[in-house]
C-alpha positions as CSV (number, residue, x, y, z in Angstrom):
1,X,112.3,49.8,80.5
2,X,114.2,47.6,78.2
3,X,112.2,45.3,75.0
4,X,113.1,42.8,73.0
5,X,112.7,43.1,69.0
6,X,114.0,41.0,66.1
7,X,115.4,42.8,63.0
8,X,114.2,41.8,59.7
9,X,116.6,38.9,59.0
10,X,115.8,37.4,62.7
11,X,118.7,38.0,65.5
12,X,117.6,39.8,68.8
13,X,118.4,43.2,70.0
14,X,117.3,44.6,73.5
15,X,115.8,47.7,72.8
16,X,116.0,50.0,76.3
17,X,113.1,52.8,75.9
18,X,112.3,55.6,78.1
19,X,108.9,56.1,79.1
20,X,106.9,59.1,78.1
21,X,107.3,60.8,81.2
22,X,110.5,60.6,82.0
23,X,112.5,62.9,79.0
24,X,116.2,63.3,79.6
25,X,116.3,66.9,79.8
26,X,119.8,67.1,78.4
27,X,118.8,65.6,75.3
28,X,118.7,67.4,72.0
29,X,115.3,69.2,71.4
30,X,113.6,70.2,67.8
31,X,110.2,71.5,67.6
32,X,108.3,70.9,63.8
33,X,107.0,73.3,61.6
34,X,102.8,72.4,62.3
35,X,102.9,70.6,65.6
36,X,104.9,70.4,69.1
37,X,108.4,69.5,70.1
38,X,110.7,66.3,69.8
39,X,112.8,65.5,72.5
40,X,115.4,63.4,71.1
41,X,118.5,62.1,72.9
42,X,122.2,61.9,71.6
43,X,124.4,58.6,70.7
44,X,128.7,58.7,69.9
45,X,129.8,56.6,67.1
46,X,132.5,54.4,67.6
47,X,134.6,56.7,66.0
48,X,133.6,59.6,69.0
49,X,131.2,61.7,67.2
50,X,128.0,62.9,68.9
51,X,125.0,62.7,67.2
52,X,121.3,63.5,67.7
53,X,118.9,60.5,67.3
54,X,115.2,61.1,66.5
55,X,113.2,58.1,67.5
56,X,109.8,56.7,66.6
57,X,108.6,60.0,65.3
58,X,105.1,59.7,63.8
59,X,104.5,61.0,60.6
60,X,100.6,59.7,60.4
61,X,97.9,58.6,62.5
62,X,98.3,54.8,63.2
63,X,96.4,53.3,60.9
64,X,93.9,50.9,62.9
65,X,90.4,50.9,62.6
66,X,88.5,52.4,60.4
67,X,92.1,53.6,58.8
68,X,93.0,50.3,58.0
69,X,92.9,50.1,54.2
70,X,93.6,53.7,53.9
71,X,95.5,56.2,52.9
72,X,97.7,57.4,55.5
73,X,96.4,60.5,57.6
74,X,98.1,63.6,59.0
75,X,99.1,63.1,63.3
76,X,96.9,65.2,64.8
77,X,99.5,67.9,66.2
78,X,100.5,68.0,70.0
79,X,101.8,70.1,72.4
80,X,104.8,70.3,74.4
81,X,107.3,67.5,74.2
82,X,107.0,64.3,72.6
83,X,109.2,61.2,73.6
84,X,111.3,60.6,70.5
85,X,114.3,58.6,73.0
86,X,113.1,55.2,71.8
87,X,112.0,53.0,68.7
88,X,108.4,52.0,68.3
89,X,107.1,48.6,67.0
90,X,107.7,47.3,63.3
91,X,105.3,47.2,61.2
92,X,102.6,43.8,61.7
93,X,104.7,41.2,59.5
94,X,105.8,37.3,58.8
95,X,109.1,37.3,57.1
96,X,109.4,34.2,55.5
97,X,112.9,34.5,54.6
98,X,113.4,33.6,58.1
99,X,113.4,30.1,59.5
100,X,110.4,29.2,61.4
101,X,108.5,32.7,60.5
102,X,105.8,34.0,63.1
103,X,103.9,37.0,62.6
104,X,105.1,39.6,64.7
105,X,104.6,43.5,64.6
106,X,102.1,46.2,65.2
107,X,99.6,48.1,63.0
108,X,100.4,51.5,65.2
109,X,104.1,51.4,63.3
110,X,104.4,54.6,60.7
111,X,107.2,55.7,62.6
112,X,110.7,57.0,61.4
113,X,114.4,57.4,62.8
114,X,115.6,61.3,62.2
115,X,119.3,61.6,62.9
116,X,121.4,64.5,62.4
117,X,125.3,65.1,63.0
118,X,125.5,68.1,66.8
119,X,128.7,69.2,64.8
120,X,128.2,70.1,61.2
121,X,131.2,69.8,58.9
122,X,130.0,72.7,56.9
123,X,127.7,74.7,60.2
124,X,127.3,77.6,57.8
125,X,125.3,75.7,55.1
126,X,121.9,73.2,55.9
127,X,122.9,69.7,54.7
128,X,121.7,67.6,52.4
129,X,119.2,64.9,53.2
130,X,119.2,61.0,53.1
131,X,115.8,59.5,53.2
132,X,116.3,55.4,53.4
133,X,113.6,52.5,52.4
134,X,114.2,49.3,53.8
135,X,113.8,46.0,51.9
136,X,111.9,42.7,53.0
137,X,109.9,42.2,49.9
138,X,107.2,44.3,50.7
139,X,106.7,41.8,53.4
140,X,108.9,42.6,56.2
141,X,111.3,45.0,57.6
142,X,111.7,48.0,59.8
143,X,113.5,50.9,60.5
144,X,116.0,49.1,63.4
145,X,118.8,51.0,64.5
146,X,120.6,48.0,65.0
147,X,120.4,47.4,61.7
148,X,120.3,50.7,60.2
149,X,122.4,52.7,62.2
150,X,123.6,56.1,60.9
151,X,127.3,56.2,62.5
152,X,129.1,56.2,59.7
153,X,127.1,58.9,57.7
154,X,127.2,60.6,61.2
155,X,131.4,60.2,61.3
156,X,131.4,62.5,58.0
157,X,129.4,65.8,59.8
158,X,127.6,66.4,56.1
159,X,124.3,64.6,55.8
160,X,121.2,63.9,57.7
161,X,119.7,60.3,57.9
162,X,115.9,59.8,57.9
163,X,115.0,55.8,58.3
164,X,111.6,55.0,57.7
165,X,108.9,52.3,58.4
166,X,105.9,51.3,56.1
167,X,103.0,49.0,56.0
168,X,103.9,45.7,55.0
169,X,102.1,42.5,53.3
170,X,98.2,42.7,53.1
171,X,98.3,46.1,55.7
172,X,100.1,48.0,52.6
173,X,98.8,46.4,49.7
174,X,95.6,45.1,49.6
175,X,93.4,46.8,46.9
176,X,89.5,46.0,45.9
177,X,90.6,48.2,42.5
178,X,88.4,50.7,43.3
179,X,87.8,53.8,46.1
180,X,86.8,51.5,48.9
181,X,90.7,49.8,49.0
182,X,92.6,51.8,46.3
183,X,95.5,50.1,47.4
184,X,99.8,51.0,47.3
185,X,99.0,52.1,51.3
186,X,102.7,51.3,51.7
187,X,104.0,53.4,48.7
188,X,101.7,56.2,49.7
189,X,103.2,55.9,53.9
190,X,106.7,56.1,51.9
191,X,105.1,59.3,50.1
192,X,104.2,60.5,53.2
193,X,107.5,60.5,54.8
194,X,108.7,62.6,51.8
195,X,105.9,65.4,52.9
196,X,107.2,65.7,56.4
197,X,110.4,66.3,55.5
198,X,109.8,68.9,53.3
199,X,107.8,70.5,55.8
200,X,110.3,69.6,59.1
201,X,113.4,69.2,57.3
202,X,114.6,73.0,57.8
203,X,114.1,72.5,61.3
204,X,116.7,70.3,61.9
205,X,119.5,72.0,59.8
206,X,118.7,70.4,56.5
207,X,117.7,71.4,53.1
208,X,114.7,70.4,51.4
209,X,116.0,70.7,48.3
210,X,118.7,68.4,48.6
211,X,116.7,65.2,49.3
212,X,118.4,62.1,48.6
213,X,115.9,59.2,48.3
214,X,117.6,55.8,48.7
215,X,116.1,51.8,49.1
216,X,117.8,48.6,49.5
217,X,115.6,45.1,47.2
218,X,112.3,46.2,47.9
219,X,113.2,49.4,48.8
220,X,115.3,50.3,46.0
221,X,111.9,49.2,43.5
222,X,109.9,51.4,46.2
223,X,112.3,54.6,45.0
224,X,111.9,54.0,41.2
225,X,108.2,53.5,41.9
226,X,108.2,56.9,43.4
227,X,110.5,58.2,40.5
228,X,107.5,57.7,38.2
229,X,104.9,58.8,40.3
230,X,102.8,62.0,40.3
231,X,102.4,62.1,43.8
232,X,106.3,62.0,44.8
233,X,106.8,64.7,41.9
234,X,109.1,67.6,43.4
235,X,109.9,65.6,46.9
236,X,113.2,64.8,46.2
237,X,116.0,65.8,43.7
238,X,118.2,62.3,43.7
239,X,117.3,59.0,43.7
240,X,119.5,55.8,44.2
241,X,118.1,52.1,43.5
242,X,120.1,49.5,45.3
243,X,120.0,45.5,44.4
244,X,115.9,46.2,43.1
245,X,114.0,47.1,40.5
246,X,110.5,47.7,39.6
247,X,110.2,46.4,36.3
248,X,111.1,42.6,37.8
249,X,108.5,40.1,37.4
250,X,107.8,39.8,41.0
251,X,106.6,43.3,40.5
252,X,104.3,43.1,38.1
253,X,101.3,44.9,39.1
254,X,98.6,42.9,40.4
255,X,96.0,42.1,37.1
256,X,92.5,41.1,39.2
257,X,93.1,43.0,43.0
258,X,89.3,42.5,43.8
259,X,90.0,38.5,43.5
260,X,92.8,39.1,46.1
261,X,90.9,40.4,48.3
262,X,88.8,38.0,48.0
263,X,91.2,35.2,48.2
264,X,92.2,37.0,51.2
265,X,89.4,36.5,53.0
266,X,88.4,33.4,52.3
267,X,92.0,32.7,53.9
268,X,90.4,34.1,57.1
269,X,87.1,32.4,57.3
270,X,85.0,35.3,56.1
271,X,82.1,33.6,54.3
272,X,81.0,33.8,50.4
273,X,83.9,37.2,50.0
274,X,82.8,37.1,46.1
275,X,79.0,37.9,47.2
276,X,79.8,40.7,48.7
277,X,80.6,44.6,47.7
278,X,84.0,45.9,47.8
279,X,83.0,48.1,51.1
280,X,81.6,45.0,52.6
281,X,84.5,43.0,52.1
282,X,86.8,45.9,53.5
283,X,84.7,46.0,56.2
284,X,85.0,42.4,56.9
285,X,88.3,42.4,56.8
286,X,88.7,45.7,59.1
287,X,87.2,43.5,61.9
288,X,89.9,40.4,61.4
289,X,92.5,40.8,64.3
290,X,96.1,41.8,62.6
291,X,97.7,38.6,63.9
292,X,95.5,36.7,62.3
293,X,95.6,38.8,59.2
294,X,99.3,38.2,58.8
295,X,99.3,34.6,59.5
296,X,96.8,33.8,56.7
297,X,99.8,34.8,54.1
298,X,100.5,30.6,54.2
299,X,96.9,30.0,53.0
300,X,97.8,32.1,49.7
301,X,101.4,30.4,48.7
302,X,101.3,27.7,45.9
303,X,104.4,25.7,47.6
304,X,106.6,26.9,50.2
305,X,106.9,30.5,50.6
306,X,106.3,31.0,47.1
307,X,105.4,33.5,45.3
308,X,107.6,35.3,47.6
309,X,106.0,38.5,47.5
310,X,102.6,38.2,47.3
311,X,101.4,41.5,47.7
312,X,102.9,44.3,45.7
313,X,101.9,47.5,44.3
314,X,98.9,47.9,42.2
315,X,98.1,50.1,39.1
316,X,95.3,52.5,41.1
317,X,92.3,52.3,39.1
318,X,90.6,54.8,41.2
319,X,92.3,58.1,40.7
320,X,92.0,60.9,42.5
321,X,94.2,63.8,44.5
322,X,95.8,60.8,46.6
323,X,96.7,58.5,43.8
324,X,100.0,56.9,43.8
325,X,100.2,55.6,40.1
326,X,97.9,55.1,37.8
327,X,99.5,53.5,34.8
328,X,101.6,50.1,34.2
329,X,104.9,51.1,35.7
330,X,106.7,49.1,33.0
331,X,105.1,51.2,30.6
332,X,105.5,54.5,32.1
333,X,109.5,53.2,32.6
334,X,109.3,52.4,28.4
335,X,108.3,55.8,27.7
336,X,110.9,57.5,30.2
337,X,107.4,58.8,32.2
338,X,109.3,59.7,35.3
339,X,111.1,62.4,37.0
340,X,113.8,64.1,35.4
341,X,116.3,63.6,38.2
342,X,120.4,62.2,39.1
343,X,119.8,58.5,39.6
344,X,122.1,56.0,40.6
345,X,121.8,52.0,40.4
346,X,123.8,49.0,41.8
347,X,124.3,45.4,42.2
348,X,126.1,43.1,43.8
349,X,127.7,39.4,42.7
350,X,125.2,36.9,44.8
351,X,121.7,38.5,44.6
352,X,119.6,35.5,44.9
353,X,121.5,34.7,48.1
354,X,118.4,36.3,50.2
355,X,115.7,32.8,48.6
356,X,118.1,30.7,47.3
357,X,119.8,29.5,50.2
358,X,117.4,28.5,52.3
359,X,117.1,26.0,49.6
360,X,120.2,24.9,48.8
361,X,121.0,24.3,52.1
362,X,117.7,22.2,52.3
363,X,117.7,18.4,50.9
364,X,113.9,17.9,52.3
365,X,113.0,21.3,50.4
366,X,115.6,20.4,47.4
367,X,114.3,16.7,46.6
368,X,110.3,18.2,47.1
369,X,111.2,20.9,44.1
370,X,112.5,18.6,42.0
371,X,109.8,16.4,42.4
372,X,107.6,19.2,40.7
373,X,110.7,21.1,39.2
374,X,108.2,21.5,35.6
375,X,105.7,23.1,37.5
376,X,107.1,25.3,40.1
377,X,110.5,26.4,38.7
378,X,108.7,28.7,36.0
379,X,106.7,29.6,38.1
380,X,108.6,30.6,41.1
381,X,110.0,33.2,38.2
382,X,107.5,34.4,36.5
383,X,107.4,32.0,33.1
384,X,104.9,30.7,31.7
385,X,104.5,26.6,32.7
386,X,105.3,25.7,29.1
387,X,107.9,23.6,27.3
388,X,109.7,26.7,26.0
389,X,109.8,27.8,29.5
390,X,111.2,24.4,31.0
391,X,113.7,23.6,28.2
392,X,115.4,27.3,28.2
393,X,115.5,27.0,32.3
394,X,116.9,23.7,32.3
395,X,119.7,24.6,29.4
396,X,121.2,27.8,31.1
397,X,120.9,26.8,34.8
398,X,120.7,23.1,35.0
399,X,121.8,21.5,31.8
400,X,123.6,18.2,33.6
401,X,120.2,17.7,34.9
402,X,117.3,15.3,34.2
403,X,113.9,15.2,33.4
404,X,113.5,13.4,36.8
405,X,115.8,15.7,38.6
406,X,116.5,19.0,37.4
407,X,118.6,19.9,40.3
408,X,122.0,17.6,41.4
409,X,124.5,17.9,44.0
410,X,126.9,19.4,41.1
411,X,124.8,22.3,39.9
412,X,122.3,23.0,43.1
413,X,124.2,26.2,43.3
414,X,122.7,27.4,39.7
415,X,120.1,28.1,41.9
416,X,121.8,31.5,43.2
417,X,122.2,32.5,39.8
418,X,118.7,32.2,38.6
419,X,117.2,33.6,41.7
420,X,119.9,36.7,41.4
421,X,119.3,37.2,37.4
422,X,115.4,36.9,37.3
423,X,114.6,39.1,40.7
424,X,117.3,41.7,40.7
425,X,120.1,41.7,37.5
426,X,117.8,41.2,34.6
427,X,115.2,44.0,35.7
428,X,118.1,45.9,36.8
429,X,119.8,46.0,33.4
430,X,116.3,46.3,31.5
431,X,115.4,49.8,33.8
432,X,119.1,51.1,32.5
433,X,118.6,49.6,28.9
434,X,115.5,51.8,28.7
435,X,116.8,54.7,30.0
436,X,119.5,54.6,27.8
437,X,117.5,54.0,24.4
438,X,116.6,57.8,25.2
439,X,119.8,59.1,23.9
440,X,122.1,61.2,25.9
441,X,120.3,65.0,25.0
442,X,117.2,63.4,26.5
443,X,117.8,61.7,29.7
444,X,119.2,62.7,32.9
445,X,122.9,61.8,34.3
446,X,123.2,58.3,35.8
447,X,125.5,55.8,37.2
448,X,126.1,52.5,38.1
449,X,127.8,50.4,40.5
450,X,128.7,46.6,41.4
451,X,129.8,46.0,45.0
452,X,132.0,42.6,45.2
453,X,133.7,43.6,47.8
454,X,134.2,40.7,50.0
455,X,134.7,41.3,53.6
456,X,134.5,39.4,57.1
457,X,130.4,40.0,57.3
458,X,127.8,38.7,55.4
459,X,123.9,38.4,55.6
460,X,124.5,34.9,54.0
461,X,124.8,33.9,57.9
462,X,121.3,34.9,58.3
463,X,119.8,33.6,55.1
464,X,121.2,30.1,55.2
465,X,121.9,29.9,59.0
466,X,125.3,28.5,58.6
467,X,129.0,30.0,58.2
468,X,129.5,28.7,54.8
469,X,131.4,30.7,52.3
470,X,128.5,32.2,49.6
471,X,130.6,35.1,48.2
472,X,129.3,38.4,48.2
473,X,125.4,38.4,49.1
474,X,122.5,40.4,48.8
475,X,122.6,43.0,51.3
476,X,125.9,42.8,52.2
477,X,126.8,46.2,51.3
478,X,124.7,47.4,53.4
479,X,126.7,46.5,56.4
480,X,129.6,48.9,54.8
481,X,126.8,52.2,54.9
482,X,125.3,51.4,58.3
483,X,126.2,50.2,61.4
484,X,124.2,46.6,61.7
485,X,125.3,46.4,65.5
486,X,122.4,43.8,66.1
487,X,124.1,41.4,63.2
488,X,127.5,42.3,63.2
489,X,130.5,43.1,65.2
490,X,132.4,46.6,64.7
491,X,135.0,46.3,62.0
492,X,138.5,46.9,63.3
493,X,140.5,49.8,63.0
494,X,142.5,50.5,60.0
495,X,141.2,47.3,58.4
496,X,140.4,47.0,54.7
497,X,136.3,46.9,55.5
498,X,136.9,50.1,57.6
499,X,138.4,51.6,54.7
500,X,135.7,50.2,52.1
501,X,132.9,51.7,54.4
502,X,134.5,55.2,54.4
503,X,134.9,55.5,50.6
504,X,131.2,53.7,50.0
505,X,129.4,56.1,52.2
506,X,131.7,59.1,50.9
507,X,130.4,57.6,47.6
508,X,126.7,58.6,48.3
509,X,127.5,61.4,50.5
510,X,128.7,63.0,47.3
511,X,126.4,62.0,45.5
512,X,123.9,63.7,47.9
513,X,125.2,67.0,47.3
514,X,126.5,67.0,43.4
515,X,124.5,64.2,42.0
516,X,126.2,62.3,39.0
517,X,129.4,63.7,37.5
518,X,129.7,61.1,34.7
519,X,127.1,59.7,33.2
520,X,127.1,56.3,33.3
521,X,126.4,55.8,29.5
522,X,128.2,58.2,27.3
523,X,130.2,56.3,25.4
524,X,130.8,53.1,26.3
525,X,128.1,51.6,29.4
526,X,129.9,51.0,32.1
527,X,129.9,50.3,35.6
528,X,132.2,51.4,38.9
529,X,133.1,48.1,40.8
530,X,134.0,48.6,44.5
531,X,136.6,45.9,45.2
532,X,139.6,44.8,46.8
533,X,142.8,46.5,45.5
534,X,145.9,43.6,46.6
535,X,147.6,46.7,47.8
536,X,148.0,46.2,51.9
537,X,148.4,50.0,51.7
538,X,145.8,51.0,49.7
539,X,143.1,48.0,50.7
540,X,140.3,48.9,48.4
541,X,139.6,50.5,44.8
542,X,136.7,51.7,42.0
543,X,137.3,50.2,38.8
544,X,135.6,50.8,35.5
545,X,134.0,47.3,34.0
546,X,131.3,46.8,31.4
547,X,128.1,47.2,32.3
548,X,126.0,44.2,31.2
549,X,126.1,40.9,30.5
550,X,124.5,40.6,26.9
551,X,123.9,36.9,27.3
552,X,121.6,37.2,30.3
553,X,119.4,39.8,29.4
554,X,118.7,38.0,25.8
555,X,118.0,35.5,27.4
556,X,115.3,37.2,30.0
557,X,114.0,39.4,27.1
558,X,113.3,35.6,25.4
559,X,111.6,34.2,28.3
560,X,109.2,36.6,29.2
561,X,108.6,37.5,25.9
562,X,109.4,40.9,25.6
């Protein structure tokens, strides 16, 4: 029985599933620790290795019902053999980064992809573990094997790959700020994942204490959320933050959750929502059908999509044994309040790319924010909607402008920039800044790295739907770790992205197993760039540049007064 299902940036794959009662019996087999048996089935890379692929295994009870708005809950165990030969829904979702969004998605979604090498390059030892968070804003995304495929990490025979999917939007984050919604569902799903494979782990060949936690935007803020969080303490020994952060502004933890809610339902047409109790308005909102739910995200924007992520993680102010975080994470960050662990964090050239060209690329959407360019520009990032804010904005990003047009055909492309240094490089350089005031003797080993590698695939195809040249984009190294075979073609044989993909994932594969070598930061800060080398023989290189540019993060640090 074949399905179709969009991956987070849009295209179409065909997903073929086999039904629950018809296992292949020459599939790979692995029974868990507390419950029954998975009956998986095996893939070959392009390269001809055999793996074994883990699909849609559940890790807690669907969350419908009288579990939406809660904290995940253990699968009831089973016995016998349970259909892990094909992916299950994503998780209920609009992705607004997409043109012409629809909701799309299903509440029964915490489900994760387990894939594991049949020949281990070391068969003596259990290998080291890579647990992956998607990105999408905390909005959208899934665990798609067309987009996240594990072939490459497969290719090497040393790690195992664990892909994972959350709740997303209101489903994940809606809190009442208090033990009727305590809110952070998705971070605490995330959590969840982290249990199970410290309990199931061994069972596949791997080792439990050599857990690898790794997120992409979103995903990378979602693993230094769970670097500071008591609940994740212990779950895993590295951590690696890519093109996110969760000290940007678009993370800053909701201040009034209750009115949310409220807002929330109002969207939905439940009536007088600030009359009511917190378990009255969960309630409510429990019996709103999840397509509807997801929809009502356009009743809460102020223009456009904007602000992009709407809901987010909150600071829990109901604590108890479940608890996710219970302080400002900025502040826990500050005071280097998180786990002692090898961390690793990296950047690419064109950040913004994922919001910014779906403007640029948009006169209709162009001329309407320039019409209100005072008003929405600081807000769209975070600043306040004052004259500081407007003149500092206009001066670094659009200084050829006017007070009647901010934005011209000459500088539209600022726009990249100031949606790449507010979201992801300024909070980026702020979480290593911080880390680094601790002084050498008290702070773990880190590193950082810049991808500019630019190769023959970007996800700039699917964030401005055109061809156009945008440099390197956020995302696009991604497409050197996994095989995207839903968004991109194979590269070639003996090509320079071939050879940039090998040394990339090589590059975390290490780092699975030895952590950080050279800290980032003991003398001089600086950061390993993966580029291209000019040398036909030798396509691709790491070279050592300074890590930050001063300029920009005075210039953040002045804006959001900190």
């Amino acid at each position: 029985m074949c399905r179709q299902a969009s991956t987070i940036l849009g295209p179409i794959l065909l997903v073929c599933s086999v039904t629950s009662d018809i296992l292949r019996p020459n599939g790979p087999r692995t029974c868990l620790a507390e419950s029954g048996c998975l009956q998986g089935r095996y893939f070959t890379s392009p390269n001809g290795t055999q793996y074994e692929a883990y699909l849609g295994v559940p890790y807690a009870r669907p969350p419908v019902g009288e579990l939406r708005f809660k904290n995940p809950q253990p699968v009831e165990p089973w016995t016998g053999n349970y259909n892990a030969t094909f992916e299950r829904a994503k998780c209920v979702q609009k992705n607004d980064l997409e043109p012409n969004a629809s909701v799309e998605g299903s509440e029964d979604c915490l489900y994760m992809n387990v894939y594991k090498p049949q020949l281990s390059k070391n068969p003596d030892k259990p290998l080291a573990v890579l647990v992956y968070i998607h990105g999408g804003g905390y909005f959208a995304g899934s665990a798609s094997q067309g987009e996240f495929g594990p072939d490459r990490f497969m290719d090497t025979g040393e790690v195992i790959v664990v892909v994972m999917q959350y709740r997303l939007g209101v489903f994940g984050f809606l809190s009442t700020g208090d033990e009727f919604a305590s809110g952070n569902f998705g971070l605490k799903d995330q959590n969840a994942v982290l249990r199970w494979v410290q309990k199931n782990i061994a069972q596949f060949g791997g080792d439990p204490t050599l857990v690898t936690l790794f997120g992409q935007s979103a995903g990378g803020s979602s693993v230094q959320m769970h670097m500071m969080s008591p609940l994740s303490k212990g779950l895993f020994s590295r951590a690696v933050i890519m093109s996110g952060s969760a000290l940007g502004f678009w993370h800053r933890p909701v201040e009034n959750p209750l009115k949310m809610a409220q807002e929330q339902a109002a969207a939905v047409g439940i009536d007088s929502p600030s009359a009511m109790s917190s378990e009255e308005l969960v309630q409510a909102l429990r019996q709103v059908d999840a397509l509807e739910l997801g929809r009502s995200i356009d009743k809460l924007k102020f223009w456009h999509i904007y602000p992009l992520v709407f809901w987010r993680p909150v600071v829990e102010k109901y604590v108890d044994s479940a608890t996710f975080i219970s302080e400002d994470p900025r502040t826990l960050w500050a005071n280097g309040a998180y786990h002692q662990i090898p961390w690793r964090i990296g950047y690419v050239p064109n950040e913004g790319a994922f919001a910014s060209l779906s403007l640029i690329t948009n006169k209709t959407l162009i001329d309407d924010l320039n019409k209100h360019a005072d008003s929405y520009i600081p807000r769209m990032f975070g600043c306040k909607e004052d004259e500081k804010s407007r003149r500092m904005l206009r001066q670094r990003f659009f200084p050829d402008g006017t007070d009647e047009q901010w934005i011209t055909e000459k500088n539209f492309k600022q726009l990249q920039d100031l949606f790449s240094e507010a979201f992801i490089t300024f909070p980026i350089t702020l979480s290593v800044k911080q880390h680094i005031s601790k002084g050498t003797e008290k702070r773990t080993p880190f590193d950082i790295y810049y991808f500019s590698f630019k190769g023959n695939h970007s996800y700039s195809k699917y964030f401005a739907q055109t061809d156009l040249d945008f440099g390197v984009c956020h995302s696009d190294d991604l497409s050197y770790l996994y095989r995207a075979k839903a968004l991109f073609k194979d590269f070639k044989p003996n090509s320079p992205e071939l050879a940039m993909a090998t040394k990339l994932v090589d590059y975390y594969v290490q780092f699975a197993y030895n952590g950080v070598t050279n800290d980032a930061c003991s003398g001089d800060c600086v950061v390993q760039e993966f580029t291209k080398s000019g040398d036909p023989d030798k396509p691709v290189k790491i070279q050592i540049n300074k890590a930050f540019d001063e300029e920009m993060f005075a210039f953040w640090r002045e804006i959001y007064n900190m």
